[in-house]
N, C-alpha and C positions, 0 to 999 in steps of 0.2 A: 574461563568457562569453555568446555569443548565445544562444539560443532553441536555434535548429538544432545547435548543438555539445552541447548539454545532453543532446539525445535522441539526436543520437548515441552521448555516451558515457553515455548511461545505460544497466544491464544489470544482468542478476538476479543477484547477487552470495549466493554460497554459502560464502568461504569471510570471517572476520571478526576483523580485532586482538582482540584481549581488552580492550577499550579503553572506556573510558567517554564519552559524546558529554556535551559541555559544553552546561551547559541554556541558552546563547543559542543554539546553532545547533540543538538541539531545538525552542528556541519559534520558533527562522525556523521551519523546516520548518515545523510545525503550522499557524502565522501562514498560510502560501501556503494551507492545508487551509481555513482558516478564507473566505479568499477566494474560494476556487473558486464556480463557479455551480452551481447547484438550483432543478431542475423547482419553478416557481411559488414559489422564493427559500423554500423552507422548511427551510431549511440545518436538514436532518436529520440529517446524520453527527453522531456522538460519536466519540471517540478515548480508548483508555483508553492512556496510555502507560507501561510496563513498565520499570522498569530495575532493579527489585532482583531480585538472582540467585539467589536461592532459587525467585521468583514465574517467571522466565526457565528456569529448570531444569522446573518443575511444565508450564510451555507447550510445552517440546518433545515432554514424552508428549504432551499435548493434541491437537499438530500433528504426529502419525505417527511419532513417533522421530524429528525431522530434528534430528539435533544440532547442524548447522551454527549454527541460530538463536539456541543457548545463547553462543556469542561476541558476536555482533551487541550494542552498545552497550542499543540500543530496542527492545521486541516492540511493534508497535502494534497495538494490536485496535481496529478498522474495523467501527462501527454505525450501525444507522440504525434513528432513532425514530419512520419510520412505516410504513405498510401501503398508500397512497397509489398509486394509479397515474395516470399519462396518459392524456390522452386518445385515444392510438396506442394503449393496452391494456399497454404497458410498465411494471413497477415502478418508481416512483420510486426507492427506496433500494438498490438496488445499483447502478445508477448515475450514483446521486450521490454516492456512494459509491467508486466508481471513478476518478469525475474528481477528489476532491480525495485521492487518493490517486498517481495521475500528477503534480499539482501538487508532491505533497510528493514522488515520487522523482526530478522535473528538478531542486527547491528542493535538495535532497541532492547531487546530482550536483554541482548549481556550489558546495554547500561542502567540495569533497572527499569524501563520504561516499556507502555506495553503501545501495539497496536489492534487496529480493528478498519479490515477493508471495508469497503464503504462501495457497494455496486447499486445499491437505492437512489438513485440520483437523475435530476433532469437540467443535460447537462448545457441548455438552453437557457435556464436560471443562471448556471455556475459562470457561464462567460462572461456575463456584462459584470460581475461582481470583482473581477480582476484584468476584468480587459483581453481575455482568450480570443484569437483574434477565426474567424468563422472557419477557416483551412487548417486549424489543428484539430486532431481529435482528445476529445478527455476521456481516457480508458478508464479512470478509478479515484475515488480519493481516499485516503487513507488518516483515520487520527492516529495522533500519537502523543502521549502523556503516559505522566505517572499515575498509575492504575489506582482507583481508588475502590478495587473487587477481589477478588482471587480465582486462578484461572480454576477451571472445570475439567478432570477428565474428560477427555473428548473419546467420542465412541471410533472406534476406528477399527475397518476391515482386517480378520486375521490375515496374515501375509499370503497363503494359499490362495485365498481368494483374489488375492491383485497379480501375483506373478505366477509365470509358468515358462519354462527352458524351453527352448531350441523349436516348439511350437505351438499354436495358439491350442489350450488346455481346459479353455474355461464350458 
């Protein structure tokens, strides 16, 4: 699967087999997580990954009631160990946080399995449920499973409208 096919079919997948994700194509995914690039390489994301169902059940209160998430193979809870910013004044940890979190939902996509960010969340729930210790932050979590829906074209801006050359156009 090319690049460009990946992110097309990639999409936030809400509904989930009841399935278990085989921990080779867990550690791909993570593996891609682990690659991704970070401001000044200080690969801050941590990943807690989730798959026993009692701890999966306890994170959907966490994440607002979405029960969908309770099917999903994986919950992964998406941290970062610092407090660092750029020198544009941007937080490093969300995203860095972000981009190896893209990595892992194109990684999914070409193994058949789909994801769905998860920003619904209080993430004051989320810690005592795995032990997050009060000086990390939790950016995101993310499901991941085998989809049990088909994705949706997504409406998406024509390209004039997001880019413009050599000056701001808009």
């Amino acid at each position: 699967m090319e690049v460009i096919e990946a992110i097309r079919k990639r999409y936030s997948c809400r509904a989930y087999q009841d399935r278990p994700i085989e921990k080779e194509k867990l550690d791909t995914i993570l593996e891609a997580a682990r690659l991704a690039p970070s401001a000044k390489n200080l690969q801050d994301w941590r990943f807690v990954a989730v798959t026993d169902e009692k701890k999966k059940h306890q994170l959907v209160v966490a994440a607002n009631n979405q029960m969908f998430i309770a099917n999903a193979g994986a919950i992964l809870i998406a941290c970062s160990n610092t407090k660092e910013k750029m020198r544009c004044g941007q937080s490093i940890g969300p995203i860095d946080v972000a981009i190896a979190l893209e990595h892992i939902s194109l990684q999914a996509t070409r193994l058949q399995l789909a994801t769905c960010w998860i920003g619904s969340f209080y993430p004051d729930k989320v810690r005592p449920i795995v032990g997050i210790p009060e000086d990390i932050d939790i950016i995101e979590l993310m499901a991941v499973g085998y989809p049990a829906d088909s994705p949706k074209e997504p409406k998406r801006e024509p390209m004039e409208k997001i880019v413009c050359y050599e000056k701001w156009q808009f």
